[in-house]
BAVO-607154 format. One record per atom (N, C-alpha, C, O): residue in three letters; x, y, z. Coordinates in steps of 0.1 Angstrom, whole numbers, padded with zeros to 4 digits, always signed. Each point is the difference from the previous one (the first is absolute). Example, Ala and Ser with C-alpha at 12.3 -4.5 7.8 and 13.67 -1.06 7.14 Angstrom:
2
ala+0132-0057+0078/ala-0009+0012+0000/ala+0009+0012+0000/ala+0010+0000+0007/ser-0014+0011-0014/ser+0009+0011+0000/ser-0008+0011+0008/ser+0005+0011+0001/
***
This chain:
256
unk+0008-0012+0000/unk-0008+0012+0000/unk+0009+0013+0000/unk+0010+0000+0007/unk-0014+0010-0015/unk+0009+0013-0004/unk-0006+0008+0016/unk-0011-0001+0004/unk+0023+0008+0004/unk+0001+0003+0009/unk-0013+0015-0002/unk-0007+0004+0010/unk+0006+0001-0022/unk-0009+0012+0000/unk-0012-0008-0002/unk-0007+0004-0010/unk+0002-0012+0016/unk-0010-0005+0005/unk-0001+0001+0015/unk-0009-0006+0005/unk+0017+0012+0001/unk-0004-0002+0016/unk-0007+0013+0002/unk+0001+0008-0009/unk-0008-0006+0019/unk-0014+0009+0005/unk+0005+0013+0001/unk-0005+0010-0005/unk+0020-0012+0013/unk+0007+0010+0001/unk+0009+0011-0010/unk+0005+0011+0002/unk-0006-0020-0011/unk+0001+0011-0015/unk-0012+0006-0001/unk+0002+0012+0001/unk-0014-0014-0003/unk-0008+0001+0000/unk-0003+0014+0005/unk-0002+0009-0008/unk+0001-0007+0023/unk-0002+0010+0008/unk+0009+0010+0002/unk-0001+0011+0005/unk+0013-0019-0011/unk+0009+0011-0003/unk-0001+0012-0010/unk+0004+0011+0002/unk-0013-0017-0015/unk-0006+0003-0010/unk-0009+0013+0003/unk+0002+0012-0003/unk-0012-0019+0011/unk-0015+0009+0003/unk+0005+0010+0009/unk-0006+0010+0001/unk+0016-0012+0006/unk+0003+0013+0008/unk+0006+0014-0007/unk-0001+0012+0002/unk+0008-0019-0013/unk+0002+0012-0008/unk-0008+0005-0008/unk+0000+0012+0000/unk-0008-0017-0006/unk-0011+0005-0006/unk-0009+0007+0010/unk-0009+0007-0005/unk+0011-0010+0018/unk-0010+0010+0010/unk+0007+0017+0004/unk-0004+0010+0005/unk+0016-0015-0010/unk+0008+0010+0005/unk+0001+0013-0014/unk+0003+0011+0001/unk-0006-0018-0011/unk-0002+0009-0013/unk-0010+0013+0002/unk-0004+0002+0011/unk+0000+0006-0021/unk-0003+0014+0003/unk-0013-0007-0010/unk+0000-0003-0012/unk-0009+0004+0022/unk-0017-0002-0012/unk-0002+0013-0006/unk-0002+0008+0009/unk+0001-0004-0022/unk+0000+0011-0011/unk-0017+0001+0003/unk-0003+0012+0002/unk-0007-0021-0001/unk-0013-0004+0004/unk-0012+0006+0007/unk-0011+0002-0004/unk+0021+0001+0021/unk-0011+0001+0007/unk+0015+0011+0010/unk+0012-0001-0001/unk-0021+0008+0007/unk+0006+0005+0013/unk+0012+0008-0003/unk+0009+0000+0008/unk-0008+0007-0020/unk+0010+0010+0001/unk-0001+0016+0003/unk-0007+0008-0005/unk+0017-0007+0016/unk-0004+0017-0001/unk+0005+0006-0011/unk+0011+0000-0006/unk-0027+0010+0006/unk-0001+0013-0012/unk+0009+0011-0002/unk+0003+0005-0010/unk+0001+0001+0026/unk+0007+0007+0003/unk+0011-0003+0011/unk-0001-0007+0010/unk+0011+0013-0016/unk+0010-0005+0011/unk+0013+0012-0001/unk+0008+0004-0008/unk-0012-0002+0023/unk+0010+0014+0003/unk+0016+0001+0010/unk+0001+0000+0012/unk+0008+0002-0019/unk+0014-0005+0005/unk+0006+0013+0011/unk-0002+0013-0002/unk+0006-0016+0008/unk+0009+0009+0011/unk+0019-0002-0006/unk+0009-0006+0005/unk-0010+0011-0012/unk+0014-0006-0006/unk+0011+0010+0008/unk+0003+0012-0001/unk+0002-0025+0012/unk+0006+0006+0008/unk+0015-0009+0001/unk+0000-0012+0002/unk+0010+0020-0003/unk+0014-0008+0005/unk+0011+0003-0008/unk+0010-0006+0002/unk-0011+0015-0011/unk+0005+0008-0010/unk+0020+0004+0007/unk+0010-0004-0005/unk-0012+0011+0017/unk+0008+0003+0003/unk+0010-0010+0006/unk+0012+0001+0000/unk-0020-0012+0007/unk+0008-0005+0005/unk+0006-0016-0005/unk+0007-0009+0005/unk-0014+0011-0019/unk+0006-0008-0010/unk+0011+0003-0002/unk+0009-0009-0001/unk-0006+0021+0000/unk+0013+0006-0006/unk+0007-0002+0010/unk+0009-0009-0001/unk-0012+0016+0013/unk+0013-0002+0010/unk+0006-0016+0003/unk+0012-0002+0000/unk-0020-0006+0003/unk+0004-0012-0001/unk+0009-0004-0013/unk+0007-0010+0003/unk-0005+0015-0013/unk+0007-0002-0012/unk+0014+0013-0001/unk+0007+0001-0009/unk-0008+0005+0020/unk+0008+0007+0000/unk+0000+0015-0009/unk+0009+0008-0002/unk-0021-0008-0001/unk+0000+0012-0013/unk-0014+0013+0006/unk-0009-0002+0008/unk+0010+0012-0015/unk-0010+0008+0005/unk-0008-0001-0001/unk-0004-0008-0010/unk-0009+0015+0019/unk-0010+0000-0002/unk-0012+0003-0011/unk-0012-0002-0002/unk+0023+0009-0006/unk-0002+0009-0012/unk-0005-0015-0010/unk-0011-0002-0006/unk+0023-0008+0006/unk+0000-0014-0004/unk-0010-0007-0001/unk-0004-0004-0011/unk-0004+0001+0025/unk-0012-0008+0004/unk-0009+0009-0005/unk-0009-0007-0004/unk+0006+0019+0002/unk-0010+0007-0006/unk-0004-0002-0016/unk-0012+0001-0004/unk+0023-0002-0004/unk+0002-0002-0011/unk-0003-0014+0000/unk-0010-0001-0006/unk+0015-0010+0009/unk-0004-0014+0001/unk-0014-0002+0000/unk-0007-0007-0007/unk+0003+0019+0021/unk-0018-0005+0001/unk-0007+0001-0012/unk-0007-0009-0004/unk+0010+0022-0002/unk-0008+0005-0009/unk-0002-0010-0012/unk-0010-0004-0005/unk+0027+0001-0001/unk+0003-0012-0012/unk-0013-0012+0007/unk-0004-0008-0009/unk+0000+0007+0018/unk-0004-0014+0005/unk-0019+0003+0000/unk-0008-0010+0000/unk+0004+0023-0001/unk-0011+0000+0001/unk-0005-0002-0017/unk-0012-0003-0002/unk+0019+0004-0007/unk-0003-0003-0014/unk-0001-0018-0004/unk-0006-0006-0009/unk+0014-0001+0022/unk+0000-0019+0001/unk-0012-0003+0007/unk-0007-0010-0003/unk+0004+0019+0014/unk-0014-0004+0008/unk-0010+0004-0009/unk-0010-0003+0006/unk+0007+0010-0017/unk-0009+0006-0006/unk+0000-0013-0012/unk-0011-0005-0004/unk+0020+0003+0000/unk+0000-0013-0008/unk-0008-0011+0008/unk-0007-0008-0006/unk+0008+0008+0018/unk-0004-0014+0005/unk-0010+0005+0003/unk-0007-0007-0008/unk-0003+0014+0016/unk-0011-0001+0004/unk-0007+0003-0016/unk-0012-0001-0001/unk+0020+0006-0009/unk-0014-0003-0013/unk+0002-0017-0006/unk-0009-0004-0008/unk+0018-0002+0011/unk+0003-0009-0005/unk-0013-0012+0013/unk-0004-0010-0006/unk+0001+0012+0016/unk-0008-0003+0010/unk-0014+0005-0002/unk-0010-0006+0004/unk+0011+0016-0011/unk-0012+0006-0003/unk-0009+0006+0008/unk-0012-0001-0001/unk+0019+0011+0012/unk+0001+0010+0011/unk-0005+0012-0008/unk+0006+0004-0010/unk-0016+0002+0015/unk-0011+0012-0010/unk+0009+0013+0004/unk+0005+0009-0007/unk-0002-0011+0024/unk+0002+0014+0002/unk+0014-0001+0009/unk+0000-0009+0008/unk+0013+0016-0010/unk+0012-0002+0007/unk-0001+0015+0007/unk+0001+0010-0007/unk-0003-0008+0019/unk+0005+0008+0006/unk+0012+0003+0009/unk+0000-0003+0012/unk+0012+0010-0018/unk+0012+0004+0007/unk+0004+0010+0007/unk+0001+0010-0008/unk+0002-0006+0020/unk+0000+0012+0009/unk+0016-0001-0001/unk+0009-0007+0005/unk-0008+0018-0014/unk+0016+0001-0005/unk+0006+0013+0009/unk+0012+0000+0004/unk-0021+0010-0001/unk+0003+0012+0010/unk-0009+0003+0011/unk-0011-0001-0005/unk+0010+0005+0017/unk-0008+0002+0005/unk+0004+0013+0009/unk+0011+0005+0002/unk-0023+0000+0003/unk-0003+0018+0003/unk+0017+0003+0014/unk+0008+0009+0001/unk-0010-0020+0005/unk+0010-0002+0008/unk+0018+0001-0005/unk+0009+0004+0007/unk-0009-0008-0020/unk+0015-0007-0005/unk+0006+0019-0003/unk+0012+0005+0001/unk-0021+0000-0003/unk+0005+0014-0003/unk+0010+0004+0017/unk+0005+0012+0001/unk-0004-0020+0007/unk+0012+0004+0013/unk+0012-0002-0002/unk+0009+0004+0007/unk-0007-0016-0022/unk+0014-0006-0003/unk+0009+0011-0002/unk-0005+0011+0000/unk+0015-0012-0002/unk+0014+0009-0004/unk-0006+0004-0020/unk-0004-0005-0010/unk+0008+0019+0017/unk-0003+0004-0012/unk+0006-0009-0017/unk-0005+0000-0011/unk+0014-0004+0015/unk+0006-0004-0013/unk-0006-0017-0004/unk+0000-0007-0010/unk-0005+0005+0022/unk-0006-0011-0002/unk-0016+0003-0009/unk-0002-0004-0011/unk-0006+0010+0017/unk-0010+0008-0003/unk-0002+0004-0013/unk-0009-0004-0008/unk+0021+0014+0003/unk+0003+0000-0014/unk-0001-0010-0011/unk-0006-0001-0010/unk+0016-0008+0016/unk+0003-0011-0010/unk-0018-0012-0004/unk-0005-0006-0010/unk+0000+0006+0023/unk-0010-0007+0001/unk-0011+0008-0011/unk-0009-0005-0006/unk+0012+0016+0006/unk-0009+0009-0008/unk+0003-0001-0011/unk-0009+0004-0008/unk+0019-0009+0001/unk+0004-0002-0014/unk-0002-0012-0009/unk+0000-0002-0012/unk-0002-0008+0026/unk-0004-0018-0005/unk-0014+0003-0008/unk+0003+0000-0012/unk-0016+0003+0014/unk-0006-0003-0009/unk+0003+0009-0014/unk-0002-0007-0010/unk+0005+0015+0008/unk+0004+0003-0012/unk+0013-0004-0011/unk+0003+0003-0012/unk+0003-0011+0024/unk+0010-0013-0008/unk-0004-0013-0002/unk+0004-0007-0010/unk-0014+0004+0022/unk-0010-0010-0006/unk-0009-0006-0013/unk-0001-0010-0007/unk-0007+0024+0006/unk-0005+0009-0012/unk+0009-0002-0012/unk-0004-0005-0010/unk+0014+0009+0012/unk+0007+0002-0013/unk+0005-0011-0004/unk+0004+0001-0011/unk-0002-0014+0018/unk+0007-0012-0005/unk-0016-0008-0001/unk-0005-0004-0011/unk+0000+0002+0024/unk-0006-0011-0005/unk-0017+0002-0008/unk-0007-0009-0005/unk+0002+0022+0007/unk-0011+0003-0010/unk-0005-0007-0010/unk-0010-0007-0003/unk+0022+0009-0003/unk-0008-0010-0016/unk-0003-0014+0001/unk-0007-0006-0008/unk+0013+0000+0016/unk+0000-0017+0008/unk-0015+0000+0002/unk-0009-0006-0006/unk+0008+0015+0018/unk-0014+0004+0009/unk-0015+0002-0013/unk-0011-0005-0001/unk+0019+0015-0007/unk-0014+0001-0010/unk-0004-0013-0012/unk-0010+0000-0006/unk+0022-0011+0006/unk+0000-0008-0008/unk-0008-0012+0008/unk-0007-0007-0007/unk+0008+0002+0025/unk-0004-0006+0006/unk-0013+0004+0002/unk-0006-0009+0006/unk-0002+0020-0008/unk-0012+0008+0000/unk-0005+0004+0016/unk-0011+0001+0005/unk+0023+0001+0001/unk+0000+0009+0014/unk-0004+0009-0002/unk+0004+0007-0010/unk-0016-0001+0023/unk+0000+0013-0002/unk-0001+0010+0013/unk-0008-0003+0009/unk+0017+0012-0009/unk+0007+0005+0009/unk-0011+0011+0011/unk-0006+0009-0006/unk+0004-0012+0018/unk-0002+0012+0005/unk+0003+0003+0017/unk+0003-0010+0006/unk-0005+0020-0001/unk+0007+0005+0009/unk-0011+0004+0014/unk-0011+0005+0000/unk+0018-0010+0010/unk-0011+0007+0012/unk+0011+0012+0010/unk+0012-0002-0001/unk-0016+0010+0006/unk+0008+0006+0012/unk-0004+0017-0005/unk-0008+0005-0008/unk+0018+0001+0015/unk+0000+0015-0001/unk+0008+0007-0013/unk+0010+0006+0001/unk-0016-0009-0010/unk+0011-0002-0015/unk+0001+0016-0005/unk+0005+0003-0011/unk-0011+0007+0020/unk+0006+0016-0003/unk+0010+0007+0007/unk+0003+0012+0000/unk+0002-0024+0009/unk+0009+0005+0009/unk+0015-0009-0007/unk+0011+0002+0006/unk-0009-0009-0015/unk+0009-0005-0005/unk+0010+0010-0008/unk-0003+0012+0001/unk+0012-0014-0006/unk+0010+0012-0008/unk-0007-0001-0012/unk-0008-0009-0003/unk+0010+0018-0004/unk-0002-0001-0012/unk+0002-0009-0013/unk-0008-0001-0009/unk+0021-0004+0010/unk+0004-0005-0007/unk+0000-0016+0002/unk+0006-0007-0008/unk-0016+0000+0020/unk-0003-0012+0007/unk-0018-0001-0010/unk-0005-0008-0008/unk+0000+0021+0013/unk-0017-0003-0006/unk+0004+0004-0013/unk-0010+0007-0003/unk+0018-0007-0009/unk-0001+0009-0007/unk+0001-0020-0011/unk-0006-0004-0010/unk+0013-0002+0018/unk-0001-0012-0005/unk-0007-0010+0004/unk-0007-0008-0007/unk+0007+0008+0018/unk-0017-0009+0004/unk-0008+0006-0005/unk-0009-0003+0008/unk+0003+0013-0018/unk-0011+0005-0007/unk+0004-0006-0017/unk-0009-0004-0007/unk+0020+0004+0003/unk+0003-0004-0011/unk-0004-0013+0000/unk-0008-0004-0008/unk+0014-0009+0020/unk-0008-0009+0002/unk-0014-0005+0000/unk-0002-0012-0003/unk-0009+0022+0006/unk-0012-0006+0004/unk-0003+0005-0011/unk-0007-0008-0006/unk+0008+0018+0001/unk-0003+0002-0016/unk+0003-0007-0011/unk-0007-0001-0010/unk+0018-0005+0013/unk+0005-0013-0016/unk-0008-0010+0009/unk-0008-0006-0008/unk+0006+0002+0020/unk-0008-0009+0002/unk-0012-0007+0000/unk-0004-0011+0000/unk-0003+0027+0002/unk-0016+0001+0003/unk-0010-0006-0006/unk-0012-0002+0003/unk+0020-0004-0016/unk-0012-0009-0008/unk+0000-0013+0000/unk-0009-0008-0006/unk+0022+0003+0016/unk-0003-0013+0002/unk-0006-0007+0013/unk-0001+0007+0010/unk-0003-0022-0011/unk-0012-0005+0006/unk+0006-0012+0003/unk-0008-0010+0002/unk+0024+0007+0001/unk+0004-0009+0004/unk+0005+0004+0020/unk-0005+0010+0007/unk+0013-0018-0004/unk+0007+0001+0016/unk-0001+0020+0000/unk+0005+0007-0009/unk-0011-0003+0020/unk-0001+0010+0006/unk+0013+0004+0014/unk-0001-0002+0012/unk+0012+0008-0018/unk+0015+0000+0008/unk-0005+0016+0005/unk+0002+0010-0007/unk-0008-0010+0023/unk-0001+0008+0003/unk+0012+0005+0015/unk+0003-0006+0011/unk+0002+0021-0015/unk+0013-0004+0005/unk-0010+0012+0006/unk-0008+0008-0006/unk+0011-0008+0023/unk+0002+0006+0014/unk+0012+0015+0001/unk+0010-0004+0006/unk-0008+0013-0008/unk+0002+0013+0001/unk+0004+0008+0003/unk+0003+0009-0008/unk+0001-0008+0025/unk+0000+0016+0004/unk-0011-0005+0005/unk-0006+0010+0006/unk-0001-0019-0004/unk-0007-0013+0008/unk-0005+0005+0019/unk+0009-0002+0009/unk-0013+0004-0007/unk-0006-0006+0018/unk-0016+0000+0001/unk-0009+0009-0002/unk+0008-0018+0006/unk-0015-0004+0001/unk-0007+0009+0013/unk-0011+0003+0000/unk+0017+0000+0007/unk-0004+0010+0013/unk-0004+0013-0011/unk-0012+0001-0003/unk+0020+0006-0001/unk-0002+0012-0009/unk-0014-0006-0006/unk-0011+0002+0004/unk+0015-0011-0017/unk-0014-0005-0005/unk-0014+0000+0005/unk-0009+0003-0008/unk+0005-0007+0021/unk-0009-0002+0007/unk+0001+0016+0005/unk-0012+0005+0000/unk+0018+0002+0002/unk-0005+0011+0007/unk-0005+0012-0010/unk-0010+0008+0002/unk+0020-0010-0016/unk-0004+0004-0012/unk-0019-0003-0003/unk-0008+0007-0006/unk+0007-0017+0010/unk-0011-0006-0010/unk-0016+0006+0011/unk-0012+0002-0002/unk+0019-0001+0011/unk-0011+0004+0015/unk-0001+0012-0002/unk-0011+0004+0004/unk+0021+0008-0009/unk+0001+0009-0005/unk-0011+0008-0010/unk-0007+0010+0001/unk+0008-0019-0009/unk-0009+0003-0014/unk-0011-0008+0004/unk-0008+0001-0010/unk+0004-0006+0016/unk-0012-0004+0003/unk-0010+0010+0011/unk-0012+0002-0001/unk+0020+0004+0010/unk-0003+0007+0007/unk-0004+0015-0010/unk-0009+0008+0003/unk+0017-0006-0013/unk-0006+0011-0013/unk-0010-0004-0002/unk-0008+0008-0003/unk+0005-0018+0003/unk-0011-0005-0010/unk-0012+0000+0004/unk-0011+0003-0005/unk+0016-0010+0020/unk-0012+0003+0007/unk-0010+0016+0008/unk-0011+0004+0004/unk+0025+0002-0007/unk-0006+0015+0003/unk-0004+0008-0014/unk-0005+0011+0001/unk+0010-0019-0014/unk-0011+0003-0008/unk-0008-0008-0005/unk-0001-0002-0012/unk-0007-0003+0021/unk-0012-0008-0001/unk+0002-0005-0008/unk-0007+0004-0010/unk+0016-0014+0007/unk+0001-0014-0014/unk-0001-0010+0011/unk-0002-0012-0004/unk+0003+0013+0020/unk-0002-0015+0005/unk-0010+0005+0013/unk+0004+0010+0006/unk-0013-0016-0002/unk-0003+0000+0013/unk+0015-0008+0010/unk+0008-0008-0003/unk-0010+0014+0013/unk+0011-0007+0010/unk-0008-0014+0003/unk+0008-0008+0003/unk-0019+0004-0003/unk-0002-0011+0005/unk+0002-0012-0015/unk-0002-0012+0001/unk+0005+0018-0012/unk+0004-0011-0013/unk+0013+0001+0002/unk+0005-0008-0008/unk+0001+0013+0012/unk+0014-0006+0000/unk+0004-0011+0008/unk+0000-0001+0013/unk+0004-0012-0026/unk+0002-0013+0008/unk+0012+0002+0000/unk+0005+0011+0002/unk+0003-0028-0005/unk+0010-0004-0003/unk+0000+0002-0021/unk+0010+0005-0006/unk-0019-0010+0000/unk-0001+0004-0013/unk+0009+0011-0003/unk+0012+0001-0004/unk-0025+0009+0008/unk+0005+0017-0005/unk+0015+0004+0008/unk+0005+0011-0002/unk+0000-0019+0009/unk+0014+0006+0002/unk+0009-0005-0008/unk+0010+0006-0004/unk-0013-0020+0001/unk+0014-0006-0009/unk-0005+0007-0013/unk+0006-0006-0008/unk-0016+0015+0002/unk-0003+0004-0009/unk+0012+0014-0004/unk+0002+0006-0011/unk+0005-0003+0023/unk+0004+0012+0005/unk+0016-0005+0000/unk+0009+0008-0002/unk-0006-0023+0003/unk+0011-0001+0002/unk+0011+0002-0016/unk-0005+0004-0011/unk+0019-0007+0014/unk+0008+0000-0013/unk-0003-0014-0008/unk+0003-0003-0011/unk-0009-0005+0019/unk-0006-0014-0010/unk-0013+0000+0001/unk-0005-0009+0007/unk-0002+0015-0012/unk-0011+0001-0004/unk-0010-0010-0010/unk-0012-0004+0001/unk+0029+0003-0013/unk-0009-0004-0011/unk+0007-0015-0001/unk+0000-0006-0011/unk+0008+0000+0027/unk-0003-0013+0001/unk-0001-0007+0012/unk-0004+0007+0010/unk+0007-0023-0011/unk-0009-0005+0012/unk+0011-0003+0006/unk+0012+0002-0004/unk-0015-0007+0018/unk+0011+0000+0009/unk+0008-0007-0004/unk-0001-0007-0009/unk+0016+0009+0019/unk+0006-0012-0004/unk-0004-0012+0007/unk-0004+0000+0012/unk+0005-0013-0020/unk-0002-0015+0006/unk+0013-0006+0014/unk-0001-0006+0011/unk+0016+0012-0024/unk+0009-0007+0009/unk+0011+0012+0004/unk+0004+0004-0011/unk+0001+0002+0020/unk+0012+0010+0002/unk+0011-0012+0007/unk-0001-0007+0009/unk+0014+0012-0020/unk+0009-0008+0006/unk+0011+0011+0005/unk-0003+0012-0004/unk+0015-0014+0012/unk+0007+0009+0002/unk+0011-0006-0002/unk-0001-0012+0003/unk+0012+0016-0007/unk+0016-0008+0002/unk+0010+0004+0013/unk-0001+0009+0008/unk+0009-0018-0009/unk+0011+0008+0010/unk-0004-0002+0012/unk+0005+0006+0010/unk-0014-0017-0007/unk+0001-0001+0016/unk-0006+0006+0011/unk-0001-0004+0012/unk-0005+0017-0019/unk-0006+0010+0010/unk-0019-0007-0002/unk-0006-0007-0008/unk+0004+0015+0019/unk-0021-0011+0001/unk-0001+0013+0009/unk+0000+0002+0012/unk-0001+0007-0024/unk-0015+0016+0003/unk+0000+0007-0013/unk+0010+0003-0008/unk-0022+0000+0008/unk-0006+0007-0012/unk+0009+0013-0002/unk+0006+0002-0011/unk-0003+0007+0020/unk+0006+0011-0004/unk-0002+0014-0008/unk+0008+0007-0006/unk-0027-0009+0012/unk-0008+0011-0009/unk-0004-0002-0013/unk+0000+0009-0008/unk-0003-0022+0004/unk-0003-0003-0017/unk-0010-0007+0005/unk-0002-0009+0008/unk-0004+0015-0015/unk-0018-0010-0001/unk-0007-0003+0009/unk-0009-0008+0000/unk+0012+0015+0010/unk-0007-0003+0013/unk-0018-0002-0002/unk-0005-0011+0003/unk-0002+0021-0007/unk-0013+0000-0007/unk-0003-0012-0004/unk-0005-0009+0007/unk+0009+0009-0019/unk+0003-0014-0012/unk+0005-0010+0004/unk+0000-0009-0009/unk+0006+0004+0023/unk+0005-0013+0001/unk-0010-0008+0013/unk+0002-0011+0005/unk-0012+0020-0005/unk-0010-0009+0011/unk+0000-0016-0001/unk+0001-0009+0008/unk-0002+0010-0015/unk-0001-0020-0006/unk+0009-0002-0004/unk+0000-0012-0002/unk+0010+0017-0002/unk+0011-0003-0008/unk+0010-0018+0009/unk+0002-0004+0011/unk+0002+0001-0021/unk+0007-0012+0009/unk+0012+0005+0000/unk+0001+0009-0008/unk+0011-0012+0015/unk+0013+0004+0001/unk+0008-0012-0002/unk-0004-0010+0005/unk+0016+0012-0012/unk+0011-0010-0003/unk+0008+0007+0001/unk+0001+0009-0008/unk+0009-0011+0019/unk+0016+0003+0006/unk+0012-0007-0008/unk+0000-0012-0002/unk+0009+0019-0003/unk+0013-0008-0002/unk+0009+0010+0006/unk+0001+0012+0003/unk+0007-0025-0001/unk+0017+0007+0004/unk+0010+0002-0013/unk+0012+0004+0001/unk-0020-0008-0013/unk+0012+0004-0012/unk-0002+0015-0003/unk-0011+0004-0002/unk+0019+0002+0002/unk+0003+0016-0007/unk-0002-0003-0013/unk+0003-0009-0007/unk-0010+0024+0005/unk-0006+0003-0011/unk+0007-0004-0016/unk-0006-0006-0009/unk+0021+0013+0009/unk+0002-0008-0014/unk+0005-0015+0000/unk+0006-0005-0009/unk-0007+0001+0017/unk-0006-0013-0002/unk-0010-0007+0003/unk+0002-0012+0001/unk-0014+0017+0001/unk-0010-0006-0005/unk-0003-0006-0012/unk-0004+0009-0007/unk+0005-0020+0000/unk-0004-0005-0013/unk-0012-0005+0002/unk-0008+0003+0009/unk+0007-0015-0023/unk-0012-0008-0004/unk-0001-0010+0012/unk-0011-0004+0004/unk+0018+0001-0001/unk-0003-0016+0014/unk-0003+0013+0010/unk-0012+0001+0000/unk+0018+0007+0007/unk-0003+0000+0012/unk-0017+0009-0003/unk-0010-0001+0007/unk+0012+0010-0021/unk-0018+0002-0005/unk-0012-0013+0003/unk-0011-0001+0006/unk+0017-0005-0013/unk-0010-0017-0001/unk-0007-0005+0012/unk-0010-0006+0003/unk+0026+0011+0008/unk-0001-0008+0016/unk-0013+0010+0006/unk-0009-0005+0006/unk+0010+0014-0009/unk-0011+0010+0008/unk-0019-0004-0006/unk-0010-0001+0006/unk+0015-0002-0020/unk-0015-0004-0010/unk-0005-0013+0006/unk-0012-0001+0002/unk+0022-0009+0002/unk-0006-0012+0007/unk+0000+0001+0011/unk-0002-0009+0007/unk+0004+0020-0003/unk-0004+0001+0016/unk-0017+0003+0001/unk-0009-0007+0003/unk+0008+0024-0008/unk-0009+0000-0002/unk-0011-0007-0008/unk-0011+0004+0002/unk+0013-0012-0009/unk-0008-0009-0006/unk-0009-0011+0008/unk-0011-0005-0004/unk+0023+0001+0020/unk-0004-0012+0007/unk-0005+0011+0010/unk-0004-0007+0010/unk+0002+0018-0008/unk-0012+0007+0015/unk-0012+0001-0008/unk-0003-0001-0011/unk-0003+0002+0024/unk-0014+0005-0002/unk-0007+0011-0002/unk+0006+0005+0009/unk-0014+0004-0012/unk+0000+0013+0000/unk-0012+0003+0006/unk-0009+0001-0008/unk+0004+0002+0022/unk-0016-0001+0004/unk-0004+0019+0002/unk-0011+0004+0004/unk+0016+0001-0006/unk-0003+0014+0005/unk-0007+0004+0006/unk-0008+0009-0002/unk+0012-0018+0015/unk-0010+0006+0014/unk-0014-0012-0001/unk-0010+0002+0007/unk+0010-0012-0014/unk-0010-0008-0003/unk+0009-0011+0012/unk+0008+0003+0009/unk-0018-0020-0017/unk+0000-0009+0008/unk+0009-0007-0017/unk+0004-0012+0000/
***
């Protein structure tokens, strides 16, 4: 008798196939990254931080391959946030220059994979020369209807929520709302994601487990997946590892 007749080949079999990513059923639509570890990728390699910034960036054009290649609707990346503006100025600068080097290399990739680009946060408080190309972006992009690569800003969700309570409070003093219709609806109606649905899954890199002012609003339900790998390296397996995570929870939202 041929030994791949024993039970235990067998099961060895079915476990991998359990362990595969079902294309099927149970994928999140949205999924929002904390891409965190940038700097201290570099130091660990001995090189600047300038380095791991540039790494991250090269890396978010591989994760954008892979979550369309998964068939992930919506990628949300919190690339700057309201806070990061305390770093050293020269750091600050340089961070300000990545998406319009991003822009310029990998665009036409992005418009050929039928990404289409758009932005959440305080995007009139950016330099000039930062919105002047994330606008060139969502404009070559605007007409496509593939993976939605929405990159985070100049980003804090505190501001957002207070922003949005803001104009609602206009609104309400010009009689467009009774105070007693204001739910939960009409505020995310107010928020910078408006015109999508929450995220399903928020992962973070780098070992750290807290939000850090992103999506606070939007992550009520959200599930969370921790890693300790830094950001430019995150690839396709430790991507995959997070999709079969979430794939094997349950999602009850406050149900049974």
């Amino acid at each position: 008798m041929s030994i791949f007749k024993f039970p235990f080949f067998k099961k060895k079999q079915t476990n991998k196939i359990e362990h595969e990513i079902n294309h099927t059923i149970n994928l999140p639509e949205h999924i929002a990254i904390i891409m965190d570890g940038n700097g201290r990728w570099a130091k660990k390699r001995g090189l600047p931080r300038f380095a791991g910034h540039k790494e991250g960036m090269d890396n978010v054009k591989k994760i954008v391959q892979v979550a369309n290649k998964h068939h992930i609707k919506i990628l949300t990346l919190y690339a700057f946030s309201t806070e990061n503006w305390k770093r050293p100025k020269k750091e600050v600068d340089y961070l300000m220059q990545l998406p319009k080097e991003f822009i310029h290399i990998y665009l036409p990739d992005l418009i050929k994979e039928n990404v289409q680009i758009k932005t959440i946060g305080a995007f009139d408080l950016l330099p000039d020369h930062t919105k002047r190309a994330i606008e060139h972006a969502i404009d070559k992009t605007k007409d496509n209807d593939g993976l939605i690569l929405n990159i985070a800003l100049n980003y804090g969700s505190r501001h957002e929520i207070v922003q949005a309570i803001q104009h609602i409070a206009e609104d309400v003093q010009n009689k467009k709302y009774e105070i007693d219709a204001i739910d939960e609806s009409v505020l995310s109606k107010y928020l910078f994601t408006s015109e999508l649905k929450d995220p399903d899954l928020l992962i973070r890199t780098s070992g750290e487990k807290r939000l850090s002012n992103f999506l606070l609003w939007q992550s009520a339900y959200t599930e969370f997946w921790f890693t300790d790998v830094y950001w430019p390296d995150f690839n396709e397996d430790v991507f995959e590892q997070a999709l079969i995570d979430y794939q094997n929870r349950k999602r009850r939202f406050g149900g049974l």
